[in-house]
Each structure stands twice: as structure tokens, then as C-alpha cells.
N, C-alpha and C positions, 0 to 999 in steps of 0.2 A: 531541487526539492528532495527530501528525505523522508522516508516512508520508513515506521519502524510499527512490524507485526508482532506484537509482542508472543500473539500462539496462547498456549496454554500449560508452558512452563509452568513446575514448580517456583522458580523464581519472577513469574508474571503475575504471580496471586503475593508473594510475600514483600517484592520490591516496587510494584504497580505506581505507587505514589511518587518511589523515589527516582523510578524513570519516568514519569509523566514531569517529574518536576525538573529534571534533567533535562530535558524536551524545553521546556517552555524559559529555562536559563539562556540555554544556548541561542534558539532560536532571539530571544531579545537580542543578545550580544552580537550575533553576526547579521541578524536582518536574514537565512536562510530558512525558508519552508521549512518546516518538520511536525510533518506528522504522524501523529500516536495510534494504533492501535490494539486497545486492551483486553482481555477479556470479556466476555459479555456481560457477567455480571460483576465487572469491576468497572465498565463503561461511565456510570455516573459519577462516581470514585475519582476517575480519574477527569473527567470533563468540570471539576470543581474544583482544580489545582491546575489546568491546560485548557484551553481555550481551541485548540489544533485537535483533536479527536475524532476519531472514525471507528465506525464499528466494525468489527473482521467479516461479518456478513448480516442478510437482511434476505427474506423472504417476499414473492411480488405480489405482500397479499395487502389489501385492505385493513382495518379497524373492524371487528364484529364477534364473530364468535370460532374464533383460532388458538386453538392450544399447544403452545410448547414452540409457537412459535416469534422467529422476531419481525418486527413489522416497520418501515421506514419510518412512520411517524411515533414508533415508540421510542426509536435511537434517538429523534430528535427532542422529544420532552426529555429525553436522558441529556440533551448537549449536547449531542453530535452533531458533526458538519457532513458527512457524509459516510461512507462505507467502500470496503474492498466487496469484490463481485468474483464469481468465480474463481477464487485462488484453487492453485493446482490440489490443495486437500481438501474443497468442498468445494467442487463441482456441479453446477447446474443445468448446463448444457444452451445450445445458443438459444433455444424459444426463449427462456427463462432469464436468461443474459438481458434480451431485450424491453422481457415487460417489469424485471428489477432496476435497470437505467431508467425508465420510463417513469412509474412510481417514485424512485429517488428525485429526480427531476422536480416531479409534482408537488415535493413535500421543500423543494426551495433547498436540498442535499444532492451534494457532490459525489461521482462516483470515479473509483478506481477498479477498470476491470482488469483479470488477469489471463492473458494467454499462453498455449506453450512455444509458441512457434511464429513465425511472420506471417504466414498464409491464415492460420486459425486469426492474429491479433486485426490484420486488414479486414477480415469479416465482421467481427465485434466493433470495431471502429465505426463501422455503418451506425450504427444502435447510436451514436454521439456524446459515448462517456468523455466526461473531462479530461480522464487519463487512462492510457493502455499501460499495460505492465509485461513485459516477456518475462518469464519464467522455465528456462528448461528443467523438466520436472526432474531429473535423474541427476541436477546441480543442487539443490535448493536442500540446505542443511549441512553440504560437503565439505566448506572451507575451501572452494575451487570454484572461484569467479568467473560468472560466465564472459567480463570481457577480457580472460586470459584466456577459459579453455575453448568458448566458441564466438570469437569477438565478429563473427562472422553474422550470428544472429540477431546483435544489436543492430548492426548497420542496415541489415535489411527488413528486419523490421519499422523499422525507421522509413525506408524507401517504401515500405508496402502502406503504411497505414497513411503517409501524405501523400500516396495516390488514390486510397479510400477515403480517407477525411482529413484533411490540413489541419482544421481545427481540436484533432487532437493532438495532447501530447503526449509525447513517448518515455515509460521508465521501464528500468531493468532491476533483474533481482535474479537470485540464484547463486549461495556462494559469498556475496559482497560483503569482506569480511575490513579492507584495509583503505586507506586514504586512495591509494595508488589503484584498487579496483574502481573509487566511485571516478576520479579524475580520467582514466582509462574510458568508462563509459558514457562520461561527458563528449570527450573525444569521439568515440564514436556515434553521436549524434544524439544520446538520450537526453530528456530532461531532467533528470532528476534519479535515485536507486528507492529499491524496495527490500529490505534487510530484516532478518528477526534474531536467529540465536547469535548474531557475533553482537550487538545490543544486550540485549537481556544477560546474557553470561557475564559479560563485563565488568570490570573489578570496580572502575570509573568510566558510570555512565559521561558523567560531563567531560572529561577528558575526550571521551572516547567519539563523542558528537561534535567536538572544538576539531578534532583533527579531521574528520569529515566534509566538516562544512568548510575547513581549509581550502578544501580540491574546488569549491565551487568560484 
């Protein structure tokens, strides 16, 4: 699976469509997972040309009277399938980790949480998101893939979390810039990467997903 954050690049508000649409090419062609996500206020936008959408985050709150906030069940009249959770630049902390899974869940949406480390992702694991994501936070934007510069954290993140919860699965991110990083961390036990500015900057989105989902 392929996981693309698009962030909130300048070129995530003016190519949104063209990578969502790049997304949903590839992914028919190779039959490989890939999912989107957009901006928050490009989320609709984009779940009207991609079918694969996630929201970059979600709040563990209810429907009522909440301002400025986003709400599991608003992503999903938006289209969404589910959402990222704690990425290492919005932060929640574990209470919050657990009653945002929980909410997601309840609204029949998918979650993708992110950790920095195997010991913090084995704890989140408990909560029963679909998917864990390692992210060492001091990689994430570098162009230095964490399964060249610490191929040590995939693997045992991997080992921690199917001793906390079998039933999730494991991706990585931080860095995953080339074919040979996402193939690297298949090998080391992930299921799938979680990737944003080597996407989004890309001269050719479709290209640049064709040779990705090569590695799988």
C-alpha cells in the first residue's frame, strides 16, 4: 500500500486534482493500494475524482456545536474513507490517539495512526488502528529513507506491534523518496510506505506511482 500526505504544499492546493487523479490511474493499472491525502479543504475536491481518500486529521469529537473543528463524520459526508492520526506535525497524544480510532471506527472509517519509534507504535497498536506508520520525525522531508539510514526501525517495529496486535499492519515513512526505498522496506517487513513531498513535487505524478508500485 502507498500512502501519499499531500501536507499543505503550495503545489497540494494547485495540483490536488492532478495528483488525486494520478492516484486513482495507477492504482487501476497495477491493482496496488494508494491512498490520497489532501488538504482539508481540498478533501471533497479530491474524493470526487479518487475514490481512495483520507483525511490528514480528524478531531475525537462528536456532531454538535464545535468550531474550527474536524469531525469524523464530516470527513466522511466529504468521501472519505478514513484518516491519518497523529502524524509526527499534529500531534495528539496517546488518550486522544485512542478515543480518535475509536470515533473513526464508529463512523464505519479507516485509520492510519503514526508513531515515532517501535515502543511508542506497539502502544498505539493496542487502540486497533488498521494501520501503524513509523515515522522517525528528524527523517520525514530529508530525502534519506528511513530503510537506508535506520532500517533497524522498521524491523522492529514490525516485531513490536505483532507482539501487541497481529492484526495490525505495519507502514513506514520518513524520507521514502525512490523505488528501491519502498522495495527496501517491504523487505524489511512493512506493509506498505507513507510518503508526501517526493509525490507532490514530482514533474510526473503517474510516472512517478508506476515505478513505486513496481517494488510491490
Amino acid at each position: 500500500m502507498i500512502v501519499l500526505n499531500l501536507k499543505n504544499y503550495p503545489e497540494s492546493f494547485s495540483r490536488c486534482l492532478e495528483l488525486a487523479d494520478a492516484a486513482a490511474k495507477v492504482s487501476h493499472d497495477t491493482r496496488v493500494r494508494i491512498i490520497i491525502c489532501p488538504p482539508p479543504t481540498h478533501l471533497y475536491r479530491a474524493a470526487c475524482v479518487y475514490a481512495d481518500v483520507f483525511s490528514q486529521h480528524v478531531d475525537p469529537l462528536e456532531p454538535g456545536a464545535r468550531t474550527g473543528f474536524i469531525l469524523p463524520s464530516g470527513i466522511k459526508s466529504a468521501g472519505a474513507k478514513g484518516s491519518l492520526v497523529n502524524h509526527s506535525e499534529h500531534r495528539i497524544g496517546t488518550e486522544n490517539v485512542g478515543k480518535t480510532v475509536s470515533i473513526l471506527k464508529q463512523n464505519g472509517l479507516d485509520s492510519i495512526v503514526c508513531g515515532e519509534n517501535a515502543a511508542e507504535c506497539a502502544e498505539l497498536a493496542k487502540f486497533g488502528p488498521d494501520w501503524i506508520a513509523v515515522e522517525p520525525p528528524e527523517l520525514i522531508g530529508s530525502g534519506i529513507s528511513v530503510s537506508k539510514a535506520k532500517p533497524e526501525v522498521i524491523s522492529s517495529t514490525v516485531e513490536a506491534v505483532n507482539a501487541s496486535n497481529p492484526a495490525v499492519k505495519v507502514l513506514c515513512g520518513a524520507g521514502v523518496s525512490t523505488r528501491e526505498d519502498v522495495k527496501k522496506s517491504l523487505e524489511l517487513g512493512a506493509k506498505g510506505v507513507l510518503l508526501a513531498s517526493a509525490y507532490v513535487k514530482s514533474k510526473d505524478p503517474v510516472k512517478f506511482l508506476q515505478e513505486f508500485a513496481g517494488a510491490f
